[in-house]
PDB file with SEQRES, HELIX, SHEET and CRYST1 records, atoms N, CA, C and O in Angstrom:
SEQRES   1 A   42  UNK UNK UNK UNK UNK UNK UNK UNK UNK UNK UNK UNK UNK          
SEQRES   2 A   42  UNK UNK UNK UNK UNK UNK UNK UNK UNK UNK UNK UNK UNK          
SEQRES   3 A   42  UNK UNK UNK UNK UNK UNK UNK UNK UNK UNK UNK UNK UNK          
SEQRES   4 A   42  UNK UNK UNK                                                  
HELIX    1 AA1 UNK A    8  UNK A   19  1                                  12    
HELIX    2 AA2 UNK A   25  UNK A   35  1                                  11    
CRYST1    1.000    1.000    1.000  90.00  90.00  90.00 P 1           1          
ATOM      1  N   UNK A   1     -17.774  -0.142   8.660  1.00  0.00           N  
ATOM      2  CA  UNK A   1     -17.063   0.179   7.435  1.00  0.00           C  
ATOM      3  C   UNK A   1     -17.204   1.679   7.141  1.00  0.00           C  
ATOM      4  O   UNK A   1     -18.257   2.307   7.252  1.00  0.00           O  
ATOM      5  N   UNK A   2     -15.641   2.343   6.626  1.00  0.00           N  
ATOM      6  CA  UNK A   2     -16.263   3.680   6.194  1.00  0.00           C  
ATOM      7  C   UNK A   2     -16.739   3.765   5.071  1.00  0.00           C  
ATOM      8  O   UNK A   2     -16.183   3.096   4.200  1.00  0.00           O  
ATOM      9  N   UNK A   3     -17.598   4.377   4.794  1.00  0.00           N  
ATOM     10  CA  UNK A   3     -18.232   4.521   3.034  1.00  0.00           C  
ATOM     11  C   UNK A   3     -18.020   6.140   3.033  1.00  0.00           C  
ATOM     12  O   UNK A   3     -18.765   6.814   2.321  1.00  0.00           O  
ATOM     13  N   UNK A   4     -17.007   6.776   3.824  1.00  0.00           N  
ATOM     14  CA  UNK A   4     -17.330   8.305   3.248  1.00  0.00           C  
ATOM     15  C   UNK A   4     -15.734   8.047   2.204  1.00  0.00           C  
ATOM     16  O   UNK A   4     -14.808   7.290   2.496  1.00  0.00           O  
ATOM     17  N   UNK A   5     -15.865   9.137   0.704  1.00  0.00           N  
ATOM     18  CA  UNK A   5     -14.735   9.215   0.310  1.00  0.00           C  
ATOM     19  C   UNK A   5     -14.213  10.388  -0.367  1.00  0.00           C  
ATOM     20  O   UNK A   5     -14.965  11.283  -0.752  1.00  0.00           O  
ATOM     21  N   UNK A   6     -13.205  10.415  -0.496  1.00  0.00           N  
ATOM     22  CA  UNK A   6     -12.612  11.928  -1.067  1.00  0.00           C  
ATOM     23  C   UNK A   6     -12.994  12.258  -2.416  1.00  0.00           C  
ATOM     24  O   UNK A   6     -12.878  11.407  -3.297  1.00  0.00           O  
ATOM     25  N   UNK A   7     -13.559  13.722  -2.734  1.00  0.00           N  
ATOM     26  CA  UNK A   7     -14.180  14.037  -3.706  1.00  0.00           C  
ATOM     27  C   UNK A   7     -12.891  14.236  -4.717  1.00  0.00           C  
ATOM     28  O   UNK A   7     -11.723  14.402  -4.367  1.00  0.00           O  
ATOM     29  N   UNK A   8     -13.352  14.182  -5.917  1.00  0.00           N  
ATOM     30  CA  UNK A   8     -12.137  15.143  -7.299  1.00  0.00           C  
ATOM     31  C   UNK A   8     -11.109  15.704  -6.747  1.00  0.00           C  
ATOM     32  O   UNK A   8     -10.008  15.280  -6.396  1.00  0.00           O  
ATOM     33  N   UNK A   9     -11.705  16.894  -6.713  1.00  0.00           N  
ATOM     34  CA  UNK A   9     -11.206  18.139  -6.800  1.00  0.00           C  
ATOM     35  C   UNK A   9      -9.690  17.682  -5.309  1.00  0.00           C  
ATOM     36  O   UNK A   9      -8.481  17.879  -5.428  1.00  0.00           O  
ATOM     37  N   UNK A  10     -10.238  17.233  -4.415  1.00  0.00           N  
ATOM     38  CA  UNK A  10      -9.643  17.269  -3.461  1.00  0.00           C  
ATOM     39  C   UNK A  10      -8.572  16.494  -3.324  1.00  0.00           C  
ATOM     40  O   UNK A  10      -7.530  16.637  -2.684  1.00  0.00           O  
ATOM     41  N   UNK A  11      -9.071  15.463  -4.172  1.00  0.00           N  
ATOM     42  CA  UNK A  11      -7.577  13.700  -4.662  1.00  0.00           C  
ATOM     43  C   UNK A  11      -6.825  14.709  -5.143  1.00  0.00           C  
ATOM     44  O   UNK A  11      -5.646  14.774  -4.794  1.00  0.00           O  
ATOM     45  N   UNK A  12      -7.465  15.831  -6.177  1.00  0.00           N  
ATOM     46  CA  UNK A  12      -6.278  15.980  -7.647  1.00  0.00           C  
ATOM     47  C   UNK A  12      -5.540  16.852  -6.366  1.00  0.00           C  
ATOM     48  O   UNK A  12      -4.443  16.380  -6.065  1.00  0.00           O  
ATOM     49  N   UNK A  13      -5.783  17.542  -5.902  1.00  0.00           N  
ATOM     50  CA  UNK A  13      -4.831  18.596  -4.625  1.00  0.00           C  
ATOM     51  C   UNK A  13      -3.978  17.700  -3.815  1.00  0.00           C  
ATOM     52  O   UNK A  13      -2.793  17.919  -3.566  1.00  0.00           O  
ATOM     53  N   UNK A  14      -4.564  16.821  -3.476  1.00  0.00           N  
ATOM     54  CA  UNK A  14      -3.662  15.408  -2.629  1.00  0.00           C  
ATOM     55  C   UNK A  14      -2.572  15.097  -3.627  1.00  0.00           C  
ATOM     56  O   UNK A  14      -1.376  15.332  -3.456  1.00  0.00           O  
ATOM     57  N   UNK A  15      -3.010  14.654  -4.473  1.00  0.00           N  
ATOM     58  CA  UNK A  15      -1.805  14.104  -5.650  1.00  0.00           C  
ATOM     59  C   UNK A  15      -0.854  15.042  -5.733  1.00  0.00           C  
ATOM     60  O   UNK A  15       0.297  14.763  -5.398  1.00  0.00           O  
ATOM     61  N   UNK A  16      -1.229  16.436  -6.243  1.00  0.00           N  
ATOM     62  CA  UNK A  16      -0.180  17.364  -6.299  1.00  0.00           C  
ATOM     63  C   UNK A  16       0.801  17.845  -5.172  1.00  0.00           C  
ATOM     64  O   UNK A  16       1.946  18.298  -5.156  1.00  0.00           O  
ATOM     65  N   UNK A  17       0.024  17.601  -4.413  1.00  0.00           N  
ATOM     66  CA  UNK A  17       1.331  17.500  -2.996  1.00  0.00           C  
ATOM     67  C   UNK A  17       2.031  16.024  -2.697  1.00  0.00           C  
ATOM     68  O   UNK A  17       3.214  15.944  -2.367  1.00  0.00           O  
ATOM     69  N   UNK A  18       1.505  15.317  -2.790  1.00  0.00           N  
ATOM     70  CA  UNK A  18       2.731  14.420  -2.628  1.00  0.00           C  
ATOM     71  C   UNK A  18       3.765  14.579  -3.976  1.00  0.00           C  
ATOM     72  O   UNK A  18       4.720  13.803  -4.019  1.00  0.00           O  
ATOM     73  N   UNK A  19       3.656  15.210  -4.679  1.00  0.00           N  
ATOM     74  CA  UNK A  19       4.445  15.157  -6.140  1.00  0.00           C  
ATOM     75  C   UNK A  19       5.323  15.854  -5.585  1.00  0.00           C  
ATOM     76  O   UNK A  19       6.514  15.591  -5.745  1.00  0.00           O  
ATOM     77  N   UNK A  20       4.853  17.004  -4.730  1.00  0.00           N  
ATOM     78  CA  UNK A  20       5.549  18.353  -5.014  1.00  0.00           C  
ATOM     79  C   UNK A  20       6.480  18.555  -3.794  1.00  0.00           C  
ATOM     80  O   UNK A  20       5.919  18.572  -2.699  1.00  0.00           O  
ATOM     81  N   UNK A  21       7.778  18.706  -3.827  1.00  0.00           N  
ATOM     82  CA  UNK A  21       8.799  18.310  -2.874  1.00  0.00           C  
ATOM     83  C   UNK A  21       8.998  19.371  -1.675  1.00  0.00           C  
ATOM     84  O   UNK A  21       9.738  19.221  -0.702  1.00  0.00           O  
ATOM     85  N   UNK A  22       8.080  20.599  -1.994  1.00  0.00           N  
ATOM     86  CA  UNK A  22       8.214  21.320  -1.028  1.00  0.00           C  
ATOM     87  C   UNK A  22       7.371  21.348   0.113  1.00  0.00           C  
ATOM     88  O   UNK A  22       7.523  22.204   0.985  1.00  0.00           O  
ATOM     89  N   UNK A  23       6.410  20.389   0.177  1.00  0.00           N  
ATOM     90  CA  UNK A  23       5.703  20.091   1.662  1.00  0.00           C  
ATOM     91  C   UNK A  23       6.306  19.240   2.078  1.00  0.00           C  
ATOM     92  O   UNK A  23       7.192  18.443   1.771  1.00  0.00           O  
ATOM     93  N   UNK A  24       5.488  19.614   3.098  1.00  0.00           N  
ATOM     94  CA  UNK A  24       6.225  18.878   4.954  1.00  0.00           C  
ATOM     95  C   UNK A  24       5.742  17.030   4.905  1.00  0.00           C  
ATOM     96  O   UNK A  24       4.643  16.546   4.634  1.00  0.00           O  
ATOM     97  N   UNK A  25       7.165  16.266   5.317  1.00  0.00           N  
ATOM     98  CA  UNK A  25       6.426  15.445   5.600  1.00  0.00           C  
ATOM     99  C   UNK A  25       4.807  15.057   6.272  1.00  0.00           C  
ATOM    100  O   UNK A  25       4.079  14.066   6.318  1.00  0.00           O  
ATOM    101  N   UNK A  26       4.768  16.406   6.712  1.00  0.00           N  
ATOM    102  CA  UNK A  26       2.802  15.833   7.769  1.00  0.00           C  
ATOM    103  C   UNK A  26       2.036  15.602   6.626  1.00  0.00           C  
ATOM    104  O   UNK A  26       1.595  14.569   6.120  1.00  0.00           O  
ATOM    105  N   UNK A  27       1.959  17.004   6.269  1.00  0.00           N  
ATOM    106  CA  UNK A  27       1.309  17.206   4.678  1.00  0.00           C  
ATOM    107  C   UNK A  27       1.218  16.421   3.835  1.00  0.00           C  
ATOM    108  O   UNK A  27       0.108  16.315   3.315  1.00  0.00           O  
ATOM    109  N   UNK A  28       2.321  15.552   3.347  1.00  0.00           N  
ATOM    110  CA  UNK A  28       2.316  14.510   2.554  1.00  0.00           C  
ATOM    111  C   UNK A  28       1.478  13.097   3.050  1.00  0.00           C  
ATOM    112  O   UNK A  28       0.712  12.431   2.353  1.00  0.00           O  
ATOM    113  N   UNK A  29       1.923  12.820   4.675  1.00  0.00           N  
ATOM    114  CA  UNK A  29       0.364  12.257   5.156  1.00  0.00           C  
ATOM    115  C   UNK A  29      -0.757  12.319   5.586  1.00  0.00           C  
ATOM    116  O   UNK A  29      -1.453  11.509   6.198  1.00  0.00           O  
ATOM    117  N   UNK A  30      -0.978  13.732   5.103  1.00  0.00           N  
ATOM    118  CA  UNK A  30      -2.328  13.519   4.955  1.00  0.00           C  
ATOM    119  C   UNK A  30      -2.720  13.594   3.607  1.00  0.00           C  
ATOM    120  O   UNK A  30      -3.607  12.937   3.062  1.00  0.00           O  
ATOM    121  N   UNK A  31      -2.185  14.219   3.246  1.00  0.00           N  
ATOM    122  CA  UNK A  31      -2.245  13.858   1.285  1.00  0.00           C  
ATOM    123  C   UNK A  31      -2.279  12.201   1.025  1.00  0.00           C  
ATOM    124  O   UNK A  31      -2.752  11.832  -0.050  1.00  0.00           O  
ATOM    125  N   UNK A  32      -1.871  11.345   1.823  1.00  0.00           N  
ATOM    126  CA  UNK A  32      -1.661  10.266   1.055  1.00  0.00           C  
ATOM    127  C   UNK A  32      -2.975   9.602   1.817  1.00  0.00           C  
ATOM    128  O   UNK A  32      -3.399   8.534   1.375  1.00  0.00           O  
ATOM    129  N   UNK A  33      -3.565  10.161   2.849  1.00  0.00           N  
ATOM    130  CA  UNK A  33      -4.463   9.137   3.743  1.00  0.00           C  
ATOM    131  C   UNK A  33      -5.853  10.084   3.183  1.00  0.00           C  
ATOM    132  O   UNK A  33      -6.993   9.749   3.508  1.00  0.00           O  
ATOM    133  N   UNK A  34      -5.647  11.005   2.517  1.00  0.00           N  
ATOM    134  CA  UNK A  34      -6.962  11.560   1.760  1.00  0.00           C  
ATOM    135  C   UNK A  34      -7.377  10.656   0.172  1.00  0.00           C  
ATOM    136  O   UNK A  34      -8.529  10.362  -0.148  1.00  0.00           O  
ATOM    137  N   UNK A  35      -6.213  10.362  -0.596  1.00  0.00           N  
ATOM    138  CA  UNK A  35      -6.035   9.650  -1.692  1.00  0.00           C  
ATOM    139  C   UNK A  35      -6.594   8.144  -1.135  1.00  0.00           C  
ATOM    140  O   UNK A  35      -7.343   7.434  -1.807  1.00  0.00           O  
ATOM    141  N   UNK A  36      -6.044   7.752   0.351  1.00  0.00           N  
ATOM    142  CA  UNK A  36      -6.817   6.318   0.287  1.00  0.00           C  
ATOM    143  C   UNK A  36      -7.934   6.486   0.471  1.00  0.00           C  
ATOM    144  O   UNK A  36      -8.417   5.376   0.248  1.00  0.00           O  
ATOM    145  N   UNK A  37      -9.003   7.373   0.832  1.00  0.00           N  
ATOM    146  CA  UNK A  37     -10.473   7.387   1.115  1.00  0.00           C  
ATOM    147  C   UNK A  37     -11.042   7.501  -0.797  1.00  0.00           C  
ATOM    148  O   UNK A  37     -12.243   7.375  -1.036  1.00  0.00           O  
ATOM    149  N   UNK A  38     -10.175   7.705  -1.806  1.00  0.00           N  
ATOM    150  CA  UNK A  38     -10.639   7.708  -2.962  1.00  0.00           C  
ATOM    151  C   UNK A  38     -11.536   6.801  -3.528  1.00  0.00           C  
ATOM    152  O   UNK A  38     -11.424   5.759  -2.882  1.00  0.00           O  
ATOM    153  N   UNK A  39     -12.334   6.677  -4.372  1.00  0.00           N  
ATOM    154  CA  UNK A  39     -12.869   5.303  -5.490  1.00  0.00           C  
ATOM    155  C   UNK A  39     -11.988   4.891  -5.918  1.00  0.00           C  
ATOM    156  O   UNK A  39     -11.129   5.483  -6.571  1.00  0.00           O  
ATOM    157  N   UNK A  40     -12.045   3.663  -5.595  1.00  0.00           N  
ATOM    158  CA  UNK A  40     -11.161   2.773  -6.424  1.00  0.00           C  
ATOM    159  C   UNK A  40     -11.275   2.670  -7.962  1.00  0.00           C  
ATOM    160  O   UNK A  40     -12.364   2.132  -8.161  1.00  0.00           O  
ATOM    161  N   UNK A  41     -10.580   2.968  -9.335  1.00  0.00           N  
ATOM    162  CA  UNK A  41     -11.203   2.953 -10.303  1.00  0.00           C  
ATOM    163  C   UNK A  41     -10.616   1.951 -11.264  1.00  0.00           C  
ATOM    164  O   UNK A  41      -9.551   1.436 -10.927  1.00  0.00           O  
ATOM    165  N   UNK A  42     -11.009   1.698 -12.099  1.00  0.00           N  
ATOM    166  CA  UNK A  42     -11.008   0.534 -12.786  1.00  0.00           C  
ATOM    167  C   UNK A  42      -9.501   0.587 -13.885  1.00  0.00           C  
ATOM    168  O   UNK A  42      -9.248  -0.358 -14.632  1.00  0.00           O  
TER     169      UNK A  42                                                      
END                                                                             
């Protein structure tokens, strides 16, 4: 199992690129596969 996960600072930067229409599709997956290593929160 992985237990490592993406810190703050680094989700809120993930989030803002998938928002933001001027990155590259790659970019956006890895933005989105950084957001799944997040805490799940309630």
């Amino acid at each position: 199992m992985n237990t490592k996960q993406t810190s703050k600072p680094v989700a809120s930067t993930a989030s803002k690129v998938l928002k933001d229409g001027r990155y590259s599709p790659a970019s956006k997956t890895c933005a989105g596969s950084a957001l799944s290593q997040t805490k799940k929160g309630k």
